[in-house]
C-alpha positions as a Python dict, from the first residue, in 0.01 Angstrom:
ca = {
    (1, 'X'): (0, 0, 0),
    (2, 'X'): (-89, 331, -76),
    (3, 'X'): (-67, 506, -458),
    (4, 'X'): (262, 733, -432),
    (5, 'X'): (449, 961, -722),
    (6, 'X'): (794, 1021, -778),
    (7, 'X'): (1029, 1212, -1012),
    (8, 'X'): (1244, 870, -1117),
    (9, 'X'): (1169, 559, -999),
    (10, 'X'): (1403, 317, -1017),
    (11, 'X'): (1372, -75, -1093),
    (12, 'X'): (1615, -302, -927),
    (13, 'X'): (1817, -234, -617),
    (14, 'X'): (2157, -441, -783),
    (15, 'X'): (2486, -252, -810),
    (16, 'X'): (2373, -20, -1111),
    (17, 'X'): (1999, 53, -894),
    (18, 'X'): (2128, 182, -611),
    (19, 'X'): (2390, 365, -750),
    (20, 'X'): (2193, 504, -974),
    (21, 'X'): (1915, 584, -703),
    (22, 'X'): (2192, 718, -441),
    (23, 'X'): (2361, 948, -722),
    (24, 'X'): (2007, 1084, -801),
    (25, 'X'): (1911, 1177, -484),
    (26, 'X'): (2306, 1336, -401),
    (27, 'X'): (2194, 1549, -728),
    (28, 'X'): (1824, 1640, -540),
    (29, 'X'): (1606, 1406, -714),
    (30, 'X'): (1304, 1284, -532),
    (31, 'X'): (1345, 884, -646),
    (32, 'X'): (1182, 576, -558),
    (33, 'X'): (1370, 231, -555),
    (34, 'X'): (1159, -60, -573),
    (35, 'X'): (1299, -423, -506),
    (36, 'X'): (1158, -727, -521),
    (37, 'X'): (1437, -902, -282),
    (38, 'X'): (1702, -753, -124),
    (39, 'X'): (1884, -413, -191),
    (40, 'X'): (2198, -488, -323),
    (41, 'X'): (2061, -763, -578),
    (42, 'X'): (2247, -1078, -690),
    (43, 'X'): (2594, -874, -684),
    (44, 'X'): (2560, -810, -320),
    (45, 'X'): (2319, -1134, -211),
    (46, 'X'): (2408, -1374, -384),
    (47, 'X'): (2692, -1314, -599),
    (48, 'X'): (2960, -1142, -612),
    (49, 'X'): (2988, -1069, -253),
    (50, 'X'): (2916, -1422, -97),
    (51, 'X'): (3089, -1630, -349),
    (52, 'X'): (3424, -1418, -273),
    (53, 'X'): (3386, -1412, 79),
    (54, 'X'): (3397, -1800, 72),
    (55, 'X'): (3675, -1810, -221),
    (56, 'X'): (3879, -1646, 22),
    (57, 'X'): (3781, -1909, 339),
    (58, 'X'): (3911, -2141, 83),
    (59, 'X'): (4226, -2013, -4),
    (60, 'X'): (4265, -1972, 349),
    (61, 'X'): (4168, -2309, 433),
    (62, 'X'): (4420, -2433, 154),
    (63, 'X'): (4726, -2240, 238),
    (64, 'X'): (4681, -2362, 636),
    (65, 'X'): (4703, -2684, 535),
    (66, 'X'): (5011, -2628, 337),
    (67, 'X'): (5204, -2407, 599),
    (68, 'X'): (5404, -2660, 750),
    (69, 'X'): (5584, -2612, 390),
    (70, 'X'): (5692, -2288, 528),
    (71, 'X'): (5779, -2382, 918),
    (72, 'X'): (5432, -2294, 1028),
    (73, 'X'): (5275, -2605, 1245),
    (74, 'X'): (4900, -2511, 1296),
    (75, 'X'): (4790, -2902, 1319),
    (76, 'X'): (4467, -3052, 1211),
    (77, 'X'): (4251, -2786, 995),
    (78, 'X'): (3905, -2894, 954),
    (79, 'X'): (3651, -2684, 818),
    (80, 'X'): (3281, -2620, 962),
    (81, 'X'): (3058, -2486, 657),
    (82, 'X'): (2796, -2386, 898),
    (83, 'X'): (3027, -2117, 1089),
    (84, 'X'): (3142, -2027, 727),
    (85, 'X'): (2842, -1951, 606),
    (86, 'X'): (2780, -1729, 931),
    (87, 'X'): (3071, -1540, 862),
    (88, 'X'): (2979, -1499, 503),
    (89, 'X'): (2591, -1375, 604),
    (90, 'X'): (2757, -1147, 805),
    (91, 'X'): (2935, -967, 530),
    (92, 'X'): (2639, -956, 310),
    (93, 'X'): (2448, -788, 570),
    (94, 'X'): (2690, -583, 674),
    (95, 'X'): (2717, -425, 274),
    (96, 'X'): (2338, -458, 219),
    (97, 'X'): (2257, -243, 550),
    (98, 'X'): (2575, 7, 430),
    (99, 'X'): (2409, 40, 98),
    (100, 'X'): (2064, 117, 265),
    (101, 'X'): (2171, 311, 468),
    (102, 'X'): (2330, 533, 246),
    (103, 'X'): (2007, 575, 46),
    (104, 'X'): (1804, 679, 300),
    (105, 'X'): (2048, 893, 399),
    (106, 'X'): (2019, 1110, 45),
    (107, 'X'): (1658, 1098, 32),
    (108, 'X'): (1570, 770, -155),
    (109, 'X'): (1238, 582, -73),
    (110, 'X'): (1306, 226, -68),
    (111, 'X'): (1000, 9, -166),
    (112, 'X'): (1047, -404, -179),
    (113, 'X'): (798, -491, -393),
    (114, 'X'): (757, -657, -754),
    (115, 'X'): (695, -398, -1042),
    (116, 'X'): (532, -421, -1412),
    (117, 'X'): (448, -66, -1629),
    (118, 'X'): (84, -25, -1676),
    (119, 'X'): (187, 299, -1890),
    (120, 'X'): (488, 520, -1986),
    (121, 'X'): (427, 693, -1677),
    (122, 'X'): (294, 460, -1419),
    (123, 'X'): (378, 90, -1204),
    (124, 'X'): (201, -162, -1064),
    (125, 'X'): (340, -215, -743),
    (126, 'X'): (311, -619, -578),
    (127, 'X'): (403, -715, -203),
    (128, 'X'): (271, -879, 76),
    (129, 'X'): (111, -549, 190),
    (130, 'X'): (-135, -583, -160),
    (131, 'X'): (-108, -383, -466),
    (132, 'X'): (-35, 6, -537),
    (133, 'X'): (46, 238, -843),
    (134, 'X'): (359, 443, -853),
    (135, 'X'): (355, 769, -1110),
    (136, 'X'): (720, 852, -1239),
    (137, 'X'): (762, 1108, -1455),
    (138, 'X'): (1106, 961, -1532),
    (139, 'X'): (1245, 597, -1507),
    (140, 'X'): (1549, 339, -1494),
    (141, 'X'): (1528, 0, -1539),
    (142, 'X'): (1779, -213, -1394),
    (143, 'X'): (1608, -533, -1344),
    (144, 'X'): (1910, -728, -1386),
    (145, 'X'): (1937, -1068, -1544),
    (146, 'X'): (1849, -1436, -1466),
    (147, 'X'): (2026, -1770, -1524),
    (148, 'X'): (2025, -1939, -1840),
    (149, 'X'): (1858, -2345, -1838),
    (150, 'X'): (1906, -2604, -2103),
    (151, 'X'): (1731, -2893, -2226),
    (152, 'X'): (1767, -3159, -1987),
    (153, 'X'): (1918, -3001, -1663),
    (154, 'X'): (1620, -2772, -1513),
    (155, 'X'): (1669, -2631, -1197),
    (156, 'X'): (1544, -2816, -934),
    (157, 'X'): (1747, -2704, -617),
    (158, 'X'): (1860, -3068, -499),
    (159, 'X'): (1968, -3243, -826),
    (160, 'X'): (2077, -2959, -1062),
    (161, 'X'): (2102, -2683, -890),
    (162, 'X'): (2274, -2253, -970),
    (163, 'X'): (2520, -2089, -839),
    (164, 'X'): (2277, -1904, -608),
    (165, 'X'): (2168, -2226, -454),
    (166, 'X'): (2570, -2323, -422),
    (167, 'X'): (2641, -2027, -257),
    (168, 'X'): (2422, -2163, 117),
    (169, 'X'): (2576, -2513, 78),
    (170, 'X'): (2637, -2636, 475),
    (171, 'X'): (2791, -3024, 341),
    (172, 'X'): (3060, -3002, 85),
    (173, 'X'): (2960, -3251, -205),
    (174, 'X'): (3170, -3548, -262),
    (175, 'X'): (3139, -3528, -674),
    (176, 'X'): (3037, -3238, -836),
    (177, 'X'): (2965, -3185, -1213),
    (178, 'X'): (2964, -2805, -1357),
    (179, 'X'): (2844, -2774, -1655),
    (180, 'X'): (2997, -2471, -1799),
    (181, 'X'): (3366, -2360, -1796),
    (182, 'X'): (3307, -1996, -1798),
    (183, 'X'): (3372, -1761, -1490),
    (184, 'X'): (3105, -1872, -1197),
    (185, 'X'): (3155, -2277, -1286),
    (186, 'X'): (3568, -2252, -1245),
    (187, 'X'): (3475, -2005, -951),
    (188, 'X'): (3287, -2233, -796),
    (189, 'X'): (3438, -2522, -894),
    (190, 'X'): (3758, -2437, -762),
    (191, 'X'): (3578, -2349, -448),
    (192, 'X'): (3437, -2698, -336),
    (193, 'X'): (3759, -2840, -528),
    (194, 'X'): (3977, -2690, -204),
    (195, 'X'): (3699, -2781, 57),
    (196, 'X'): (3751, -3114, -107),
    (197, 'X'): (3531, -3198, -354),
    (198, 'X'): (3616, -3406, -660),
    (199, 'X'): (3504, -3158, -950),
    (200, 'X'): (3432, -3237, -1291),
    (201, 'X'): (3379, -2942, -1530),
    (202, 'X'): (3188, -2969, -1907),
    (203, 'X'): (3250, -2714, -2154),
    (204, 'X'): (3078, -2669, -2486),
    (205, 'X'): (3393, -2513, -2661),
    (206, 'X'): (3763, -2614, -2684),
    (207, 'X'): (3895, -2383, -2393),
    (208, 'X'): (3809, -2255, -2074),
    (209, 'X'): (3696, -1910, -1979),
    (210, 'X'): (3563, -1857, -2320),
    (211, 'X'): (3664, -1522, -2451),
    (212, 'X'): (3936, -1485, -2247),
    (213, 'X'): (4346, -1459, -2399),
    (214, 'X'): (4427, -1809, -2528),
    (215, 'X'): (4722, -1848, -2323),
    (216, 'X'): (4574, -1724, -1986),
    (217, 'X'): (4308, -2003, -2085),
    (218, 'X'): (4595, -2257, -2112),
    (219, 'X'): (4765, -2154, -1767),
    (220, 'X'): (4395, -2242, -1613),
    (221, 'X'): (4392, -2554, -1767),
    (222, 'X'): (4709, -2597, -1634),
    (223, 'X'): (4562, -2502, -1297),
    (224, 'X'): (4270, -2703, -1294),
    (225, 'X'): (4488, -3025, -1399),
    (226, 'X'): (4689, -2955, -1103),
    (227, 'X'): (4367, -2948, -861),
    (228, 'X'): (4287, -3320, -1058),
    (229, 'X'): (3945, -3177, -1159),
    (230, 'X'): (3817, -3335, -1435),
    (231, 'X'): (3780, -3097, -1767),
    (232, 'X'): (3585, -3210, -2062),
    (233, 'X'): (3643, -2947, -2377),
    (234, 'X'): (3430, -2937, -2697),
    (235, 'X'): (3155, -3148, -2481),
    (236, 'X'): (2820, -3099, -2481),
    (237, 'X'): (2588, -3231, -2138),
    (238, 'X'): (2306, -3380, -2273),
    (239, 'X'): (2092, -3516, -1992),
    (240, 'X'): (2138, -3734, -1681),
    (241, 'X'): (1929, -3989, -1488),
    (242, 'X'): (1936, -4146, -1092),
    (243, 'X'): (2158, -4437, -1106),
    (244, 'X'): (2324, -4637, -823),
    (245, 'X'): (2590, -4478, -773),
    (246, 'X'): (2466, -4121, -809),
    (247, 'X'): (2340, -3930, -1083),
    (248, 'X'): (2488, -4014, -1412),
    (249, 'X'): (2532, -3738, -1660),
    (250, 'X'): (2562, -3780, -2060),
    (251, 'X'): (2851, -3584, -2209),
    (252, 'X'): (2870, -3579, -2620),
    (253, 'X'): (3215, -3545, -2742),
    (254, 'X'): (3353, -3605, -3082),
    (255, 'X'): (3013, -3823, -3188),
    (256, 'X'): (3065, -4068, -2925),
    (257, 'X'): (2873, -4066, -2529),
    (258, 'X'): (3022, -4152, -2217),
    (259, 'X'): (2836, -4103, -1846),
    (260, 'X'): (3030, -3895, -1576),
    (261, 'X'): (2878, -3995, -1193),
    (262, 'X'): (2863, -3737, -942),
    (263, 'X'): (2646, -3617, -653),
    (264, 'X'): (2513, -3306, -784),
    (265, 'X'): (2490, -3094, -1089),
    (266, 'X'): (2604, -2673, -1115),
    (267, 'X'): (2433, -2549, -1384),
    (268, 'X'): (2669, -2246, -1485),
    (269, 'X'): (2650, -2144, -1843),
    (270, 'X'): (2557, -1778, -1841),
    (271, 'X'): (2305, -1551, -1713),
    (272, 'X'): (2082, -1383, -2000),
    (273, 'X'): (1855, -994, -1974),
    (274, 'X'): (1545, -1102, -1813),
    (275, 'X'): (1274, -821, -1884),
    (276, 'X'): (969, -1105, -1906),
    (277, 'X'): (837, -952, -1591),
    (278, 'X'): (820, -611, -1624),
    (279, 'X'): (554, -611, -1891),
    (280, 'X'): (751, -377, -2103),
    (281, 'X'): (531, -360, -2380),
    (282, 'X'): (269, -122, -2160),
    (283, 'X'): (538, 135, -2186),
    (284, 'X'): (604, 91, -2513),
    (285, 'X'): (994, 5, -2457),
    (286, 'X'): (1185, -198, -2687),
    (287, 'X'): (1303, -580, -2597),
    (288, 'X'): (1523, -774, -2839),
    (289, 'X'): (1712, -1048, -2579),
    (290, 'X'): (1826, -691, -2406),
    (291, 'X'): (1750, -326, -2361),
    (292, 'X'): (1849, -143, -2648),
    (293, 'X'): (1993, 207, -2543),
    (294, 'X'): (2181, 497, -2687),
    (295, 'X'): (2464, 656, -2570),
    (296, 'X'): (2296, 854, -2287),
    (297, 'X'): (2129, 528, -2185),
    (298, 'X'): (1770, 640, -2268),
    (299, 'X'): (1572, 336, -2456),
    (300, 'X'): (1322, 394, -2733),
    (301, 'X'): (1111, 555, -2529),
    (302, 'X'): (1330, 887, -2411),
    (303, 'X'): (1240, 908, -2073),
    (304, 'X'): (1289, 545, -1989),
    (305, 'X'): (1649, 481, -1914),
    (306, 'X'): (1746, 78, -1892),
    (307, 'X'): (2123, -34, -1755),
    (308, 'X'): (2312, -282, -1626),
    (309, 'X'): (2251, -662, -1740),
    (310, 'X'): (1917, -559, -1892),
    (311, 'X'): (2113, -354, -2167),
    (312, 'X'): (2320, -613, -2251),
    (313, 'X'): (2677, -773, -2202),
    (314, 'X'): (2901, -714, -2067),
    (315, 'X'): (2719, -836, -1776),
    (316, 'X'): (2944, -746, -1496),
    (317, 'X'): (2870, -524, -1155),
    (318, 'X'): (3100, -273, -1246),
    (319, 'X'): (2957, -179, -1562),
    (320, 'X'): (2599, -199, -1409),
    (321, 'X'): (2740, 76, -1145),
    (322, 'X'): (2904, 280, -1393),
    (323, 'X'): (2605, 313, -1614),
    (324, 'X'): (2387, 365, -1323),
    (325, 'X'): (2538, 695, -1260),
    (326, 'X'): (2563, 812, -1593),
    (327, 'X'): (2179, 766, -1627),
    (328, 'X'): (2117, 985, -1307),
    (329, 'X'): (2318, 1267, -1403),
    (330, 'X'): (2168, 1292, -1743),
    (331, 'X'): (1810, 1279, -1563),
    (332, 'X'): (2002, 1583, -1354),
    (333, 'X'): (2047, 1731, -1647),
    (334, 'X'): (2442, 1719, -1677),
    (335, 'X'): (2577, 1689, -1984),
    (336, 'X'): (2752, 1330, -1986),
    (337, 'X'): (2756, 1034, -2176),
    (338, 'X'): (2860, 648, -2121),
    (339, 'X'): (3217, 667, -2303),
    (340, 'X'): (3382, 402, -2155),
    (341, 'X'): (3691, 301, -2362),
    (342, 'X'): (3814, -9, -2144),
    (343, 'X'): (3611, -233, -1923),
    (344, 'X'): (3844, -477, -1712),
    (345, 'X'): (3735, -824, -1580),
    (346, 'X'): (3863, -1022, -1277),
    (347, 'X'): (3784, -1405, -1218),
    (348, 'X'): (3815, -1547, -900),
    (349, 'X'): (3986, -1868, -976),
    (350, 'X'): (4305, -2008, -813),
    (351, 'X'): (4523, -1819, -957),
    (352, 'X'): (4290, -1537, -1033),
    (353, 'X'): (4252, -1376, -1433),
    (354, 'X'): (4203, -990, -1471),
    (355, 'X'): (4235, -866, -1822),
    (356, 'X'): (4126, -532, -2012),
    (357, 'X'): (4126, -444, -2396),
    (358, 'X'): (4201, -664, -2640),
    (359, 'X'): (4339, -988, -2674),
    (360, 'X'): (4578, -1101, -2964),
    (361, 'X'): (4280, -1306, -3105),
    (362, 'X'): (4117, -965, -3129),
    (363, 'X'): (4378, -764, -3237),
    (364, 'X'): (4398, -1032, -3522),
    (365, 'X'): (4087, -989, -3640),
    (366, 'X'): (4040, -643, -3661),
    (367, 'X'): (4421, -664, -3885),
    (368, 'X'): (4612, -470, -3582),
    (369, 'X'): (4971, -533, -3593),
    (370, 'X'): (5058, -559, -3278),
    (371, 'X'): (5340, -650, -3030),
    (372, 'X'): (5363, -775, -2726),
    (373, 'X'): (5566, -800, -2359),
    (374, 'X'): (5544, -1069, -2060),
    (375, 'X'): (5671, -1108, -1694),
    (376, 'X'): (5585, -1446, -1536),
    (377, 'X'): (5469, -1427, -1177),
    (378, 'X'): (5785, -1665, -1130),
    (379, 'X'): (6058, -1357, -1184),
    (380, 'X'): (5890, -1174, -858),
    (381, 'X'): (6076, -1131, -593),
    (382, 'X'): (5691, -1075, -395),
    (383, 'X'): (5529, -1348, -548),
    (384, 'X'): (5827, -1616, -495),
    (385, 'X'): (5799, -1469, -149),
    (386, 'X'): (5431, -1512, -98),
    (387, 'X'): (5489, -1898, -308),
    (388, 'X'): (5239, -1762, -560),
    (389, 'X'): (5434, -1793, -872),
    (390, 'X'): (5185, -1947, -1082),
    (391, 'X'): (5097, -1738, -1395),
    (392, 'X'): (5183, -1395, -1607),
    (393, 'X'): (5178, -1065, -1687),
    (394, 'X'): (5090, -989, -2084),
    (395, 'X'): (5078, -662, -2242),
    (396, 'X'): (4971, -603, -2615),
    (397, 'X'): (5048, -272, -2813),
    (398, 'X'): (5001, -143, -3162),
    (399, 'X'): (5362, -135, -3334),
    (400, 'X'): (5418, 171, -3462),
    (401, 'X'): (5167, 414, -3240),
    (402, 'X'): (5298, 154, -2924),
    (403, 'X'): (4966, 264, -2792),
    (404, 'X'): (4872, 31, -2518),
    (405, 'X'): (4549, -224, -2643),
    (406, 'X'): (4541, -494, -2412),
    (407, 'X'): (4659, -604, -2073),
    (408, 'X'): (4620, -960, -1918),
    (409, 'X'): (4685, -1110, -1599),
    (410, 'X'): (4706, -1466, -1417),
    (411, 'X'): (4844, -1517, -1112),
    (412, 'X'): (4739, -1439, -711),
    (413, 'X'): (4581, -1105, -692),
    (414, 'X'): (4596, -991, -1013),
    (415, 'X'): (4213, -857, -976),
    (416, 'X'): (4405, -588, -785),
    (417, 'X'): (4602, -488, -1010),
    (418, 'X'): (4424, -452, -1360),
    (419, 'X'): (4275, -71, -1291),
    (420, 'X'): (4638, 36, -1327),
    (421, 'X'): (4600, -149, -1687),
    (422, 'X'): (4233, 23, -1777),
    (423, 'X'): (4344, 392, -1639),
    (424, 'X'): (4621, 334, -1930),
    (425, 'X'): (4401, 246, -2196),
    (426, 'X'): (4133, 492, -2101),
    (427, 'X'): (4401, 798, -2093),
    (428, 'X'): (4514, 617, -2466),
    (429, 'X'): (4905, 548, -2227),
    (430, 'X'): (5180, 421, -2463),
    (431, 'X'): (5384, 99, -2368),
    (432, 'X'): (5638, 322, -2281),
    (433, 'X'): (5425, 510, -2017),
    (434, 'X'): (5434, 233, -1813),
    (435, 'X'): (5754, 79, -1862),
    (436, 'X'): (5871, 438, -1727),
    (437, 'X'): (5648, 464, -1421),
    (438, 'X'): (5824, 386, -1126),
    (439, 'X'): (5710, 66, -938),
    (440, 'X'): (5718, 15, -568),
    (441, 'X'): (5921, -301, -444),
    (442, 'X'): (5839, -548, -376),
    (443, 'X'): (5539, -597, -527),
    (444, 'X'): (5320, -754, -798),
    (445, 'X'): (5247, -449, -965),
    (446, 'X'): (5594, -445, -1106),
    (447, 'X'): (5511, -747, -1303),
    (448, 'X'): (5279, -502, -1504),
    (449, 'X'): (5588, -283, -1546),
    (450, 'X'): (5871, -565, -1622),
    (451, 'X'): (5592, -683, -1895),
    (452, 'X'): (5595, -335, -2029),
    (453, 'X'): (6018, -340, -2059),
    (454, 'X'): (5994, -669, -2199),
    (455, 'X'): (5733, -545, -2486),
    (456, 'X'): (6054, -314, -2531),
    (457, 'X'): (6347, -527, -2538),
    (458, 'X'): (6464, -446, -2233),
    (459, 'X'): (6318, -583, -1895),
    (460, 'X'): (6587, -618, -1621),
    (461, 'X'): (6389, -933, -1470),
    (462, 'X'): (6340, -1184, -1746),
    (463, 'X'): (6521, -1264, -2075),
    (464, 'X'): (6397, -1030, -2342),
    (465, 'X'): (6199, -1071, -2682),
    (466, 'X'): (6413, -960, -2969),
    (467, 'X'): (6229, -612, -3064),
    (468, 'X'): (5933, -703, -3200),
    (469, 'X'): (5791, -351, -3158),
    (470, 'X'): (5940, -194, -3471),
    (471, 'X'): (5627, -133, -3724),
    (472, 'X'): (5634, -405, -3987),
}
């Protein structure tokens, strides 16, 4: 490899490195993007993209084998993993070439190779083809993060394994034990759940989906009960050993042990900023379990932007992407910032979650008084059609102002309806704004409207709240 220059080089090729490398070169940067793997990172590779393709052969795979409810006879439904996971390469390439392509197509210089700062200005460049230097005069780091191990479960790939590794699974496991209750161990665990495995999921706190609106968490509970997975709260995983009948997993709860058996481990219990590679300290850039940056994105060292994971939770695609292009167009010189007021969230479970803004337990602590509205997916004439009626529409609001805070979701496809939910909070909507916006029928999205008139008193759909709106 040869020594090369650049205006901005970028470092990581995830959902906020390209973006950020195809916005610069739209604005007529020359930029580099070096990556180690594949453009498109674990969002595109082996995240986001995969594990929804084959959420969705699931569901699919589920709801055949329950259409003879309905009048629909399509016989014996088997499923071939191998042919799935075809079909779900195939998608992954299809994005990662699109996203490529598009690069190249505004200039950018794709490099896949593994980089480390040897200055404030320069990279070491690794690949198979040797070693080079790369000169930047400015940089973003978007490096991404890695999964989190704990004592007693490292990953090995065949006993205790990520969700990376669960992803390329060809055999469906008979018993599977996820450690971790958050987003990518229900996600997953509901996944082999419907292709028939029997899950078991261990969770260190006393709900699931930590973080998440303490009802929605119930409803999954609910969910997961209904699937007979097996969900152990306020339990801690403490180790596990071959026995014969599988592997045998300690679980701590209340003081007192008890083994779980199963056939493999998922270790899912959170991803963390990973800059132990990029030898940060030759540049001089800050590193305190994330990226610190200010509101233009720029780290301590000013011409050394950092986003996505690196710079800290939330760690979601979205908000990588987001920041990606606010870095570029402040290296173009425009005059932006990163002022995002509400940053929604969908999980992939069965039924899906989306929320945005604040929960109650939130609103609570920070002394809001608040007020709420709800619409169960039960009162839709679309969902009782579609016989997806599990879950609910919540709104929160602040009484008095009745300035929308909070919206959450749980039911089928409520991932595509939260960014009606965020454009309200970022344009600082009222309750009544969207309790007034007209609705198309038949559809879910008037759940998000009936929850609205129900915050008010008076939803047409569902028996109403007495007022609780009127400031106390």
């Amino acid at each position: 490899m040869s020594d090369k220059n650049t205006e901005v080089v970028v470092i990581g090729g995830g959902p906020g490195g390209y973006v950020a490398a195809i916005r610069l070169g739209q604005l007529g940067k020359k930029v580099c993007l070096i990556e180690k793997e594949n453009v498109g990172g674990v969002c595109l590779n082996w995240g986001c993209i995969p594990s929804k393709a084959l959420i969705g052969a699931g569901k699919l795979y589920e709801e055949m084998q329950q259409a003879h409810e309905i009048g629909l006879n399509v016989g014996t439904v088997t499923v071939d993993l191998n042919k799935t996971q075809e079909w779900k390469s195939g998608v992954v390439k299809k994005l990662t070439s699109g996203v490529a392509s598009l690069a190249k197509n505004v200039g950018v210089e794709i490099i896949k190779a593994k980089a480390s700062f040897t200055s404030p200005n320069e990279l070491k460049l690794e690949s198979s083809e040797g070693t080079s230097t790369l000169a930047f005069e400015q940089a973003i780091i978007a490096a991404g993060s890695s999964p989190i191990e704990i004592p007693g479960f490292a990953l090995d790939g065949k006993a205790v394994v990520d969700s990376r590794d669960a992803l390329d699974w060809t055999k469906v496991p008979k018993r599977m034990l996820v450690i971790g209750g958050g987003v990518i161990g229900l996600e997953m665990g509901m996944l082999y759940q419907k292709f028939g495995s029997h899950v078991s999921v261990v969770e260190m706190t006393d709900q699931l989906l930590p973080g998440t609106d303490k009802e929605i968490a119930k409803e999954i509970a609910k969910a997961c009960k209904k699937k007979k997975m097996d969900i152990h709260l306020s339990s801690k995983a403490l180790g596990y050993e071959q026995g014969k009948d599988g592997l045998q997993v300690s679980i701590e709860k209340n003081g007192k042990t008890e083994k779980v058996a199963c056939d493999i481990i998922l270790l899912a219990v959170g991803r963390k900023p990973d800059g132990s590679s990029l030898n940060l300290e030759a540049a001089g850039v800050s590193f305190d379990r994330k990226i610190p940056v200010n509101e233009k994105l720029q780290t301590n060292v000013d011409h050394i932007y950092a986003i996505g994971d690196i710079a800290g939770p939330p760690l979601l695609a979205h908000k990588a992407s987001k920041e990606g292009v606010v870095a570029a167009e402040v290296i173009a010189g425009k005059n932006v910032i990163y002022d995002v007021r509400a940053m929604p969230g969908a999980i992939f479970t069965d039924p899906e979650v989306a929320s945005v803004g604040m929960t109650e337990e939130e609103a609570k602590e920070k002394g809001i008084d608040y007020f709420t509205g709800k619409f169960p997916m039960a009162a839709s004439g679309r969902a009782l059609a579609s016989r997806h009626t599990d879950g609910f529409v919540k709104v929160i609001a602040e009484k008095g102002s009745e300035k929308l805070l909070g919206v959450h979701m749980i039911g089928a496809h409520v991932s595509e309806l939260i960014g009606e939910g965020t454009l309200a909070i970022e344009m600082g909507a009222v309750i009544e704004d969207i309790a007034l916006t007209v609705h198309p029928h038949p559809t879910l999205s008037e759940c998000l409207m009936e929850a609205a008139e129900n915050a008010l008193g008076h939803a047409i759909h569902t028996v109403n709240k007495k007022n609780n709106r009127k400031a106390s």
